[in-house]
N, C-alpha and C positions, 0 to 999 in steps of 0.2 A: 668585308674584313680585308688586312691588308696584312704583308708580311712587316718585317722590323722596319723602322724609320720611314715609314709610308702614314698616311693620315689617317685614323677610327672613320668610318662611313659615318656612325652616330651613336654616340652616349657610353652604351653600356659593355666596358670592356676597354672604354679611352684610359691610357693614362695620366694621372694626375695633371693640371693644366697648369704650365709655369712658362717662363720664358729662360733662354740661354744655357748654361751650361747646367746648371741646379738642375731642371729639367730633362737637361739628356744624358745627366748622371743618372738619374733617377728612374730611367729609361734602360740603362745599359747594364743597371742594379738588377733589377726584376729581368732582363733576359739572360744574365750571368747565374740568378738563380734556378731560371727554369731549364739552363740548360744542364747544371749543375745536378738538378733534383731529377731528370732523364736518363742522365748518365747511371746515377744512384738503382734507382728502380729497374733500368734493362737486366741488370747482374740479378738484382733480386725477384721481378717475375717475370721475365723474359721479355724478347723484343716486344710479340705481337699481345702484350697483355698489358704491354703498358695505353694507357688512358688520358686526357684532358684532365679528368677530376683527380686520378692521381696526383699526377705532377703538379698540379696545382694545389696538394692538400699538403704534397709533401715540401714545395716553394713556398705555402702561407700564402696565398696570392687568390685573387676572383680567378676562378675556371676562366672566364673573359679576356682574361688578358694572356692567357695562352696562344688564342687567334689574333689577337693583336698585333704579339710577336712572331707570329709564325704560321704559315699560310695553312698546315695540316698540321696533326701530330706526329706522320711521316717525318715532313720537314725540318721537327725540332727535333726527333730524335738520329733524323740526317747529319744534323750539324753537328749533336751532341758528340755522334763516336766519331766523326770527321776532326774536331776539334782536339777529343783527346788524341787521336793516331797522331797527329801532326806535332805535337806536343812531346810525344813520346819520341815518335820521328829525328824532331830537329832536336832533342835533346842528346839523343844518340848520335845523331850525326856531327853535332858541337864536339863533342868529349872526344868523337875516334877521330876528328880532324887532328886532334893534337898528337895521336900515336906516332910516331916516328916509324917504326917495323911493325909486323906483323904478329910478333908475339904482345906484345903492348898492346896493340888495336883487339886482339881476340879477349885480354885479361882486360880491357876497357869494356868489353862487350858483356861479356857475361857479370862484368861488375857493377853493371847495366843494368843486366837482365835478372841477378838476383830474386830482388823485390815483388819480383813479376810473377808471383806463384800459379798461374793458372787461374784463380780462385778469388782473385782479388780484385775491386770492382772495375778496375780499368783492364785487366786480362778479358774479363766476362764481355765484360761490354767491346770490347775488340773483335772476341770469338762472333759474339751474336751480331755484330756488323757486316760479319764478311759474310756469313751465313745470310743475313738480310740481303746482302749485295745480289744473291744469288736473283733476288725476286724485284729490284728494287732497278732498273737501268742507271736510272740518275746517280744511284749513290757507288755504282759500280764501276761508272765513270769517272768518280772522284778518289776510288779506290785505285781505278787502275793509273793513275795520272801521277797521285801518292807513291803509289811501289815503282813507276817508270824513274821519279826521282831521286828515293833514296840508293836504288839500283846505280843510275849514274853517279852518285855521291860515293858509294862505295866503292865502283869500278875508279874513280879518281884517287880514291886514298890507296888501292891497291897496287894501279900504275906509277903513281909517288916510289910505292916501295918497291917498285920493280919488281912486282906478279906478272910470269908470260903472259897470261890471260885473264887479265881483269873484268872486262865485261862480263862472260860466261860466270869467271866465280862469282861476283858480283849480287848474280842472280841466285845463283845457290845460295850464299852469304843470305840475302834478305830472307829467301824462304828458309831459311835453317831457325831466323827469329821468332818466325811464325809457327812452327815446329813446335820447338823447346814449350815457349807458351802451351801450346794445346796440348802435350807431351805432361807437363805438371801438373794440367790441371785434373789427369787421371794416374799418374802415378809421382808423387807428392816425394815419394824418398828416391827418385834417380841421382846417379852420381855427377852431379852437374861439374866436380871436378874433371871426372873421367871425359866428359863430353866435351872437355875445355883443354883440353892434352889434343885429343883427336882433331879438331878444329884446327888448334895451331899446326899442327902435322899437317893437316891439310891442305891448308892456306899457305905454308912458306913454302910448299914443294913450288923448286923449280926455283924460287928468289935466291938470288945473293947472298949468300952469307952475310957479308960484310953492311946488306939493307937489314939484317933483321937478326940485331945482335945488340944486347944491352949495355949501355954506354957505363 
């Protein structure tokens, strides 16, 4: 067996046989699902209980084509929370590119992070990734490469606003994300306004006034 866009050894577990793009939609379809249907099932029975037969019962798909697309079940559920972090990532890091100050960037964030109740399947699936990270080298390394990133992403938007120290917050900044998440998903009624006052307190000490003041 092979991983994605690699060739079937033989038969059972190939996909459908076409030529051109029909084909490698068709391809890109069923591993959009199985990554989709991993994602689903980590939140609802944890990392290590997730299955082949699952994800394939809950993608509609032959168990076979799981290996097809994916060298282990490790591997799909690798990419699966790899996929959504990046997602959540550069969706975050799109919106606060546009903050101007520091008070904006903080009410961009948390208006962000809302949604994100702890409990919902891309929180869970986050949690249990980083937790998997712990046992997992490969995936640890794409975690630690992820946070190297968005770390320098946010140390640029805060040198922008004229934060003395951007890199160190920076890093605080990301782990505060990660936080709040794990933070909801056991105490569901915190006052995410009050934590959103504190932040901004935080984050402007020391800036400009005149950087971080609404136009």
């Amino acid at each position: 067996m092979t991983g994605g866009g690699g060739q079937a050894s033989s038969g059972r577990g190939q996909e459908p046989s076409g030529r051109g793009q029909a084909s490698s939609g068709r391809g890109q379809a069923t591993k959009t699902r199985l990554l989709d249907a991993a994602a689903q099932l980590v939140g609802e029975v944890g990392w290590g209980a997730v299955s082949t037969r699952l994800v394939a019962e809950r993608a509609g798909v032959n168990p076979a084509l799981v290996h097809y697309h994916f060298s282990s079940v490790a591997d799909l559920l690798r990419e699966a929370v790899m996929r959504t972090a990046r997602e959540m990532v550069f969706q975050l890091v799109d919106v606060l590119s546009q903050a101007a100050d520091v008070r904006t960037g903080v009410d961009t964030l948390f208006g962000f992070l809302r949604p994100y109740t702890g409990t919902d399947p891309a929180s869970l699936l986050m949690v249990e990734g980083f937790l998997a990270a712990t046992r997992d080298d490969a995936l640890r390394a794409e975690f630690a490469t992820l946070i190297e990133e968005i770390r320098q992403r946010f140390a640029d938007w805060l040198a922008a606003c004229g934060h003395p120290d951007p890199i160190v917050s920076a890093g605080v900044f990301a782990a505060l994300i990660d936080g709040l998440l794990l933070h909801r998903a056991v105490l569901p009624d915190m006052d995410f306004e009050a934590y959103q006052r504190t932040v901004t307190r935080m984050l402007s000490a020391g800036v400009p006034e005149k950087r971080d003041r609404h136009e």
